[in-house]
C-alpha positions in Angstrom: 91.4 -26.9 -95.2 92.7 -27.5 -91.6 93.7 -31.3 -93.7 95.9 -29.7 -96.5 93.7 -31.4 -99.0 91.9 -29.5 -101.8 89.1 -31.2 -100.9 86.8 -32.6 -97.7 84.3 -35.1 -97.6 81.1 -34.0 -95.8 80.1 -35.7 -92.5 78.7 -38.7 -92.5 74.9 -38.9 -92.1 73.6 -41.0 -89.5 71.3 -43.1 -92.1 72.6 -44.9 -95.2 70.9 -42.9 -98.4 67.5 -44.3 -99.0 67.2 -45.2 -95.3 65.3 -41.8 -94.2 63.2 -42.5 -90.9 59.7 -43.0 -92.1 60.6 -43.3 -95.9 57.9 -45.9 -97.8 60.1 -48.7 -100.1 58.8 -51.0 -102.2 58.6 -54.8 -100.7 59.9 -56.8 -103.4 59.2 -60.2 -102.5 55.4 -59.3 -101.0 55.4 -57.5 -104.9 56.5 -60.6 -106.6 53.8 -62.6 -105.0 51.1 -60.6 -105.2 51.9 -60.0 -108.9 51.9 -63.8 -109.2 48.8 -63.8 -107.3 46.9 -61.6 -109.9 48.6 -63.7 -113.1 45.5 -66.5 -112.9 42.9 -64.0 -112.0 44.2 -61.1 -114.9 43.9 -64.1 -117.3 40.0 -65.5 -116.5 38.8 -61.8 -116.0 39.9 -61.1 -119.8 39.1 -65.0 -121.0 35.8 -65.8 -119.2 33.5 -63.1 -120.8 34.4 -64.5 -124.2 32.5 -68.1 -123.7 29.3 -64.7 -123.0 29.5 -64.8 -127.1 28.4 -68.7 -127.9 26.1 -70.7 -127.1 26.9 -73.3 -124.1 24.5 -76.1 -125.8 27.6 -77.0 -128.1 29.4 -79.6 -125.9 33.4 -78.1 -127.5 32.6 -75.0 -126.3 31.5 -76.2 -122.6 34.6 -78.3 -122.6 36.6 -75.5 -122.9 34.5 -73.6 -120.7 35.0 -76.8 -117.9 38.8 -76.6 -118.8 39.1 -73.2 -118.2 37.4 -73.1 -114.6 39.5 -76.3 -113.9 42.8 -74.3 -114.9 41.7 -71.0 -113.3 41.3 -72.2 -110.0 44.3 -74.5 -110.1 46.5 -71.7 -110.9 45.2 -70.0 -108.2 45.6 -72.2 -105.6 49.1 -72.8 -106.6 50.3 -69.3 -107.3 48.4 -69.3 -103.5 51.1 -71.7 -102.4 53.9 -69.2 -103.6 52.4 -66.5 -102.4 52.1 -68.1 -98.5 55.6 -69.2 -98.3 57.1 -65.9 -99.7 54.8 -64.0 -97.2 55.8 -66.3 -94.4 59.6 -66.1 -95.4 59.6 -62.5 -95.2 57.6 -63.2 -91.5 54.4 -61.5 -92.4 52.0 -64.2 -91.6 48.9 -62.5 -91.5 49.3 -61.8 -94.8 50.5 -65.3 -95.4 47.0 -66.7 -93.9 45.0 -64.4 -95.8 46.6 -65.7 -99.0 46.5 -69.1 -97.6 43.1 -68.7 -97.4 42.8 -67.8 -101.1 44.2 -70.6 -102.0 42.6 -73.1 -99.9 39.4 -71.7 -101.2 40.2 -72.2 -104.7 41.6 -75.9 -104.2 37.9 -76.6 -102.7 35.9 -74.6 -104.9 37.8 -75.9 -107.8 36.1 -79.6 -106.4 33.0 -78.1 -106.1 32.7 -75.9 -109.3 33.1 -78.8 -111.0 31.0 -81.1 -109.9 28.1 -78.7 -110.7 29.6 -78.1 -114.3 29.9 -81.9 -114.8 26.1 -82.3 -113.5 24.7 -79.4 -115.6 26.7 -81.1 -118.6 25.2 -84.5 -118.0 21.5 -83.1 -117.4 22.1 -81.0 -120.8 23.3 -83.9 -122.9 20.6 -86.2 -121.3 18.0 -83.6 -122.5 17.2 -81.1 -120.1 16.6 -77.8 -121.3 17.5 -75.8 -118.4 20.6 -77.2 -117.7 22.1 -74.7 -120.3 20.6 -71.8 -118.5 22.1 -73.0 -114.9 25.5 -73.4 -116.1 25.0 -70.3 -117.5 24.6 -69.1 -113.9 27.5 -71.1 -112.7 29.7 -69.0 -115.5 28.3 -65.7 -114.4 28.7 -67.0 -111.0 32.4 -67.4 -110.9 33.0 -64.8 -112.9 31.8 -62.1 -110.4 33.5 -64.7 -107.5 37.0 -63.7 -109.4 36.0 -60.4 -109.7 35.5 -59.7 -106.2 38.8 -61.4 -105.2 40.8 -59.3 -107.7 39.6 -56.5 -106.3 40.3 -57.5 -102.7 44.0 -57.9 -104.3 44.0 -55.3 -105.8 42.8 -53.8 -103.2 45.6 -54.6 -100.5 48.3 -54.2 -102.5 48.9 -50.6 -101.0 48.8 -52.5 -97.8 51.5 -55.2 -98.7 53.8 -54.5 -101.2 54.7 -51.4 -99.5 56.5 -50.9 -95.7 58.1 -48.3 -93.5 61.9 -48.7 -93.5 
């Protein structure tokens, strides 16, 4: 009490609170788009096994089928997009190729998926019986292809949402 008051601060410490060397934070921007990121791909992993249930020789139900690949993979390449430029604003570009390249793939496989539906619907409505069994196959087929990049997501995010302050 060398002051006179009742009362003395303690010293200062040399790091804000929060700020200890080597503490893990959160990364709220690489958070908020990786969480965008997983929006299209949460969606088709719980809406996709339902078309399992019906027959795909009813042309309403392979329309909505078609209009669900063609909204999956537009989603994803745009929530892509936003995921690049909030990576590459925050100056992590690896990680803003890496979910570039996600969403280049889906903007080309979108094209491509397609195309194979539309032929497989064609061929079915023109009478060929096996063209209900190979866009069966396509279904199953980009099913596991969303699976597998979910789980790379998933995967990371221990890797990218989180950083040494």
């Amino acid at each position: 009490m060398s002051s006179g008051y009742c009362y003395e601060p303690p010293p200062e410490s040399p790091l804000p609170v929060g700020k200890e060397k080597g503490r893990m934070m959160p990364d709220a921007v690489a958070l908020f788009a990786t969480v965008i990121l997983l929006f299209p791909m949460g969606y088709f992993l719980l809406a996709a096994p339902a078309f399992l249930l019906v027959r795909l020789d009813i042309p309403p139900v392979t329309q909505l089928l078609r209009g669900l690949f063609n909204s999956y993979f537009l989603m994803v390449a745009i929530a892509g997009v936003v995921g690049m430029v909030a990576f590459a604003m925050e100056g992590r570009l690896v990680l803003a190729i890496g979910i570039a390249l996600i969403a280049a793939f889906a903007a080309s496989a979108r094209r491509w998926f397609l195309q194979r539906m539309d032929a497989q619907l064609n061929a079915r409505d023109a009478g060929d019986a096996d063209a209900v069994r190979r866009l069966r196959r396509l279904h199953w087929g980009g099913m596991l292809w969303n699976a597998i990049q979910l789980i790379a997501v998933l995967g990371s995010i221990p890797y990218v949402v989180v950083t040494r302050t």
